[in-house]
Each structure stands twice: as C-alpha cells, then as structure tokens.
N, CA, C and O of each residue as an XYZ file, in Angstrom:
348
protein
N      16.711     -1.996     -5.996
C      15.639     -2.419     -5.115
C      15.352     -1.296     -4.110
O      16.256     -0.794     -3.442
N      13.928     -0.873     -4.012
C      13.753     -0.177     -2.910
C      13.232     -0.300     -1.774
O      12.144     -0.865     -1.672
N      13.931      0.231     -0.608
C      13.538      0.073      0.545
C      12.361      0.341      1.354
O      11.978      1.496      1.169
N      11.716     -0.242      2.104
C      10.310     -0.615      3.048
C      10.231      0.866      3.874
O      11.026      0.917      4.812
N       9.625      1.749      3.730
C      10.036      2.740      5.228
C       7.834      3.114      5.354
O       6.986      3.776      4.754
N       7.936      1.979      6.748
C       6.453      2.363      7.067
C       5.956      3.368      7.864
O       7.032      3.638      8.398
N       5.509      3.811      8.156
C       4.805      4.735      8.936
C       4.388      4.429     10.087
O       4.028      3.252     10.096
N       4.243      5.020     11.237
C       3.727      4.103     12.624
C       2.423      3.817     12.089
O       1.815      2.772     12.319
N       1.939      4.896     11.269
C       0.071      4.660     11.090
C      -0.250      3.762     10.849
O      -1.221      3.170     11.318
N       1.143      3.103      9.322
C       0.641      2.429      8.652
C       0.521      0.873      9.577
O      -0.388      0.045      9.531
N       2.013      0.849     10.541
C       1.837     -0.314     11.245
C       0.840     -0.398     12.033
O       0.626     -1.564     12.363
N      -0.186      0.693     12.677
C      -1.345      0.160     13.192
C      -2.249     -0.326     12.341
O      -2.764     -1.440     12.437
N      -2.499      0.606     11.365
C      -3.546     -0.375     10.128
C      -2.900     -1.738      9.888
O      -3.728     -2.563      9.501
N      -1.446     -2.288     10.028
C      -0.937     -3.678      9.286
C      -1.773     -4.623     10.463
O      -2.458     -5.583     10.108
N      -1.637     -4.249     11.836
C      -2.248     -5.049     12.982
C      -3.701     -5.088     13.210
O      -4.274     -6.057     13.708
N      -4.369     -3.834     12.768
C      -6.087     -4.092     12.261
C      -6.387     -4.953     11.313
O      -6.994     -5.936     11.740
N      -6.165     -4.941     10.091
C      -5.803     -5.708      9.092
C      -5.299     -7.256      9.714
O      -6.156     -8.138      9.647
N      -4.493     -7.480     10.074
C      -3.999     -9.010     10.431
C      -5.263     -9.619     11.417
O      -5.533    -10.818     11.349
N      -6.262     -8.418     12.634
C      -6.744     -9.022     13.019
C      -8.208     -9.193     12.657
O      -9.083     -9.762     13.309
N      -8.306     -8.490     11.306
C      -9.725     -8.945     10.697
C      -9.260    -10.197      9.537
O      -9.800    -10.234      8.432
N      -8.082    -11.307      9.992
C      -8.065    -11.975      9.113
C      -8.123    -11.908      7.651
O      -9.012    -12.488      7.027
N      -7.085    -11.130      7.012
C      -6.803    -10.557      5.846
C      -5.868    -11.580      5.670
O      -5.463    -12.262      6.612
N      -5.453    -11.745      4.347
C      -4.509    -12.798      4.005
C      -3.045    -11.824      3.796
O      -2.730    -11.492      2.653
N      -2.360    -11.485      4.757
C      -1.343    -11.088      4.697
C      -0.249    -10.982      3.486
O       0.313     -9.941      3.145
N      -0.113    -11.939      3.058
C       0.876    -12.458      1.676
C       0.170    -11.721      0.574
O       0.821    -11.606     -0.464
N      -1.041    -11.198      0.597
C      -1.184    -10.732     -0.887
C      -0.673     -8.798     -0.429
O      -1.382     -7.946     -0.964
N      -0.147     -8.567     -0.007
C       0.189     -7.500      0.835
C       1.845     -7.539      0.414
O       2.459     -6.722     -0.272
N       2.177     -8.365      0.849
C       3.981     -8.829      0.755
C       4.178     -9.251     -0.840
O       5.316     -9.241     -1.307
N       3.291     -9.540     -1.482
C       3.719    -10.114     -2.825
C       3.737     -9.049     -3.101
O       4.857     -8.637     -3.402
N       2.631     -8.070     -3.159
C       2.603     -6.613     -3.658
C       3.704     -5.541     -3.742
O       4.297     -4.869     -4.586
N       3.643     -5.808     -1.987
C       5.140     -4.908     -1.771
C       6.373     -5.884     -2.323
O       7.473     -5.340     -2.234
N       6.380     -6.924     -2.751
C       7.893     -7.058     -3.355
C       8.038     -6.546     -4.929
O       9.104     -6.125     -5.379
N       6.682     -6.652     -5.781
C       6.233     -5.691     -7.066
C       7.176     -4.441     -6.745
O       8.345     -4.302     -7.104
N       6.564     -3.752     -6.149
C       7.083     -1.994     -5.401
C       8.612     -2.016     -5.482
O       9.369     -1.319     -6.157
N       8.977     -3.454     -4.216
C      10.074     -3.101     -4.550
C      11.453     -3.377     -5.469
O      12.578     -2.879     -5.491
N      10.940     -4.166     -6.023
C      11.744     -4.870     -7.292
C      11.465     -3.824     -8.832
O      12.058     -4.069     -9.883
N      10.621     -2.850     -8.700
C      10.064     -1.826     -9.013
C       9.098     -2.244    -10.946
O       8.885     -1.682    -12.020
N       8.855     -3.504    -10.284
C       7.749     -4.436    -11.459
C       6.919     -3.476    -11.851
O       6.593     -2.449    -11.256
N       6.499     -4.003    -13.215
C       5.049     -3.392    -13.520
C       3.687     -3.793    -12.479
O       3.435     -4.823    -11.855
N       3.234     -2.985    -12.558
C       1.823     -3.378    -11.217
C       0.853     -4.084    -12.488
O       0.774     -3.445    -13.538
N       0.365     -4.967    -12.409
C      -0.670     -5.406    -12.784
C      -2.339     -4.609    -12.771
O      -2.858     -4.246    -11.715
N      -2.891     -4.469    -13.895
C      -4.201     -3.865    -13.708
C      -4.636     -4.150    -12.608
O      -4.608     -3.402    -11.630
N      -5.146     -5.407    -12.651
C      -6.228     -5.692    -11.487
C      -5.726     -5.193    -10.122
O      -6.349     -5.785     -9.241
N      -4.922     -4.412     -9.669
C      -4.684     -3.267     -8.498
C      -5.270     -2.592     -8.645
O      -5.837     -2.330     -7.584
N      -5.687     -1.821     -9.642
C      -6.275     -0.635     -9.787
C      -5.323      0.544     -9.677
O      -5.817      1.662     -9.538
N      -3.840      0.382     -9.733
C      -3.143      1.727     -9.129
C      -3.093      3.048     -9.478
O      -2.891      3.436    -10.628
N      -3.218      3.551     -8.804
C      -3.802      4.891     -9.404
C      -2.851      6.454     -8.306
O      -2.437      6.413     -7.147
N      -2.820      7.514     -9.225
C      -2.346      8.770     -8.181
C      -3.213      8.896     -7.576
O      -4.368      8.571     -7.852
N      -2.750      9.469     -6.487
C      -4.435     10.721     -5.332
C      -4.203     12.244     -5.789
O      -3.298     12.788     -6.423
N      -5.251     12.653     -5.275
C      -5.033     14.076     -5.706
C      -4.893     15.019     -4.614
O      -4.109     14.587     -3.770
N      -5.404     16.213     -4.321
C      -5.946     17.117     -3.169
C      -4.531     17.034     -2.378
O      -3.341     17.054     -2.693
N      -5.210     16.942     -1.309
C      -3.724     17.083      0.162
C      -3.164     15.515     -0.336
O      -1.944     15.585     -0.189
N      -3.361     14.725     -0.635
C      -3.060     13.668     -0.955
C      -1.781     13.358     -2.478
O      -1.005     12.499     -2.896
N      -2.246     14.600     -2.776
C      -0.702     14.853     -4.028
C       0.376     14.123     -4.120
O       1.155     14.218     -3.172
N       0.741     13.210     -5.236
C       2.371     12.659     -5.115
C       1.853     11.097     -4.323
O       2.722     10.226     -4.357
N       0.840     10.804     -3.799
C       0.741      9.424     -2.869
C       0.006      8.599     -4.019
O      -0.704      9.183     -4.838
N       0.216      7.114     -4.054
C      -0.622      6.095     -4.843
C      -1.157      5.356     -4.088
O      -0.734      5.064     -2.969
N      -2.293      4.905     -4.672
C      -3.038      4.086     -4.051
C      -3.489      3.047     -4.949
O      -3.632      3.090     -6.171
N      -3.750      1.811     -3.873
C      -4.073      0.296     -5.056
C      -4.753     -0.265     -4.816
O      -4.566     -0.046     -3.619
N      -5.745     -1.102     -4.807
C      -6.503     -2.302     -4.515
C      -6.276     -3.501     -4.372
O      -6.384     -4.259     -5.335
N      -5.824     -4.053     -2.850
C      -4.948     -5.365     -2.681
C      -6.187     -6.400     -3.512
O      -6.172     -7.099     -4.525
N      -7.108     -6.089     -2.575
C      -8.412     -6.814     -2.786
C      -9.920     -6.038     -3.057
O      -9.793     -4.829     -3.249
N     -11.153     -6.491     -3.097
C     -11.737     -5.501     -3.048
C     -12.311     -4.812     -1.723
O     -12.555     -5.609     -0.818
N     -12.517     -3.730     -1.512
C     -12.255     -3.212     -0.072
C     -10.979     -3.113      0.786
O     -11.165     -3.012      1.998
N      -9.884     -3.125      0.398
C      -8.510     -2.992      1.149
C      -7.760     -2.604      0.396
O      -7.485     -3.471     -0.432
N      -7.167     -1.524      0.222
C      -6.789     -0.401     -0.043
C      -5.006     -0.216      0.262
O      -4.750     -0.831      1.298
N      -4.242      0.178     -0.093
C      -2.839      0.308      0.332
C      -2.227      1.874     -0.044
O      -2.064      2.239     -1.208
N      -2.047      2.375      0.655
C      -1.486      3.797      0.572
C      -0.099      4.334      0.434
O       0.423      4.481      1.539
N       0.624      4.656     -0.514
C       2.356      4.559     -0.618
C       2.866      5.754     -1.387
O       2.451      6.083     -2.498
N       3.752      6.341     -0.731
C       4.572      7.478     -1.374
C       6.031      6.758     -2.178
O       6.758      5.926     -1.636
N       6.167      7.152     -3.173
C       8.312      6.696     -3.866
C       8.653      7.524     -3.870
O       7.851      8.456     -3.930
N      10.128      7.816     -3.808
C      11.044      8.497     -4.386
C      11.954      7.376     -5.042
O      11.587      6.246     -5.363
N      12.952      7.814     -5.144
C      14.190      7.229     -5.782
C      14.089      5.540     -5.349
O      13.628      4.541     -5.902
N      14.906      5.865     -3.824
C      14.948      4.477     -3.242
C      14.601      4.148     -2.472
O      15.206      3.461     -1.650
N      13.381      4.536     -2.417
C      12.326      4.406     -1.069
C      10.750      4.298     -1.331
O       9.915      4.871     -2.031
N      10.800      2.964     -0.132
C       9.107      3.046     -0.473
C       8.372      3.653      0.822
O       8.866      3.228      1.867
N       7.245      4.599      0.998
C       6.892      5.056      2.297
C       5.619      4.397      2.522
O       4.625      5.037      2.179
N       5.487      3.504      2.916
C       3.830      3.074      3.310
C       3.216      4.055      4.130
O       3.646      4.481      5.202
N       1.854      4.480      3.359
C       1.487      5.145      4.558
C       0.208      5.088      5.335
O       0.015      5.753      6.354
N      -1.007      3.922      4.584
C      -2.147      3.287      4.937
C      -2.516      2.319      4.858
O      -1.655      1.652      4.284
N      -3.368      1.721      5.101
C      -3.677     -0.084      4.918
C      -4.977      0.142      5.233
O      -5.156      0.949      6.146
N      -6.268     -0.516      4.554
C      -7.361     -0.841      5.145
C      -8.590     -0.616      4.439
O      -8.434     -0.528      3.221
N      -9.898     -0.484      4.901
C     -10.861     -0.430      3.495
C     -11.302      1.101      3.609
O     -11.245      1.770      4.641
N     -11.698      1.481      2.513
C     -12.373      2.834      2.327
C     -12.697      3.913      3.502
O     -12.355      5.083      3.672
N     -13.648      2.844      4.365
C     -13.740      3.820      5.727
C     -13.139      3.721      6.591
O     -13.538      4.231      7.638
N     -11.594      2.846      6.539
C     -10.424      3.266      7.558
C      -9.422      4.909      7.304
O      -8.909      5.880      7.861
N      -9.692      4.207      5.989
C      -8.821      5.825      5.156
C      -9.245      6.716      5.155
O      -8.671      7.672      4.633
C-alpha cells in the first residue's frame, strides 16, 4: 500500500475544491485505487504529462476536475486538484 504525501499546493486546491461543493468521496475512492495500487478505470481518463510536467499523471475525477500525482515505489505525491483553469 502506498502512502498519501500531499503538497501544501495541493491542500489549498483540496479547500477550494471542498468550497465549490465538490463531492469529496469521489476524490478518496480514487485515492484509495492509487493506493491499493488498483487498475484505474477508463472513465478517469489517466494519462502521463509531458514538458516540465514529465513523470506526473493526471486524471479526470469528474468532468472539469482534474487530479495531479507523482509515484514512486511507496509513495503517492499529490500535487493538484481542480479544473483546467486552476492548473
């Protein structure tokens, strides 16, 4: 199982996010996928980034909200939350 390691960034996007009334839990189901290290389901969309962004994935909780995450071994790094033009 791998471990949660967020980013301060990412915890300000988690508190933008909570206060545009986002349904939180589809966020936490996700991240328990990650970390139980499940297959992701299509309908995420998960995908690599490229550019300065190299090595980071990105998914589609919903449409317009976005989740940003680096792995290694035993670690998960959150490192964004939010829609297109937060990122």
């Amino acid at each position: 199982m791998k471990i949660l390691k967020p980013t301060s960034q990412f915890k300000k996007d988690l508190k933008c996010t909570e206060r545009r009334g986002l349904d939180l839990s589809v966020l936490y189901n996700f991240l328990k996928l990650l970390c139980n290290e499940q297959i992701i389901p299509p309908e995420y969309k998960a995908h690599f980034l490229h550019g300065n962004m190299e090595g980071y994935r990105e998914c589609h909780l919903k449409p317009g909200w976005l989740l940003i995450w680096k792995e290694d071994k035993n670690n998960l790094y959150l490192t964004r939350t939010g829609s297109h033009s937060d990122l």
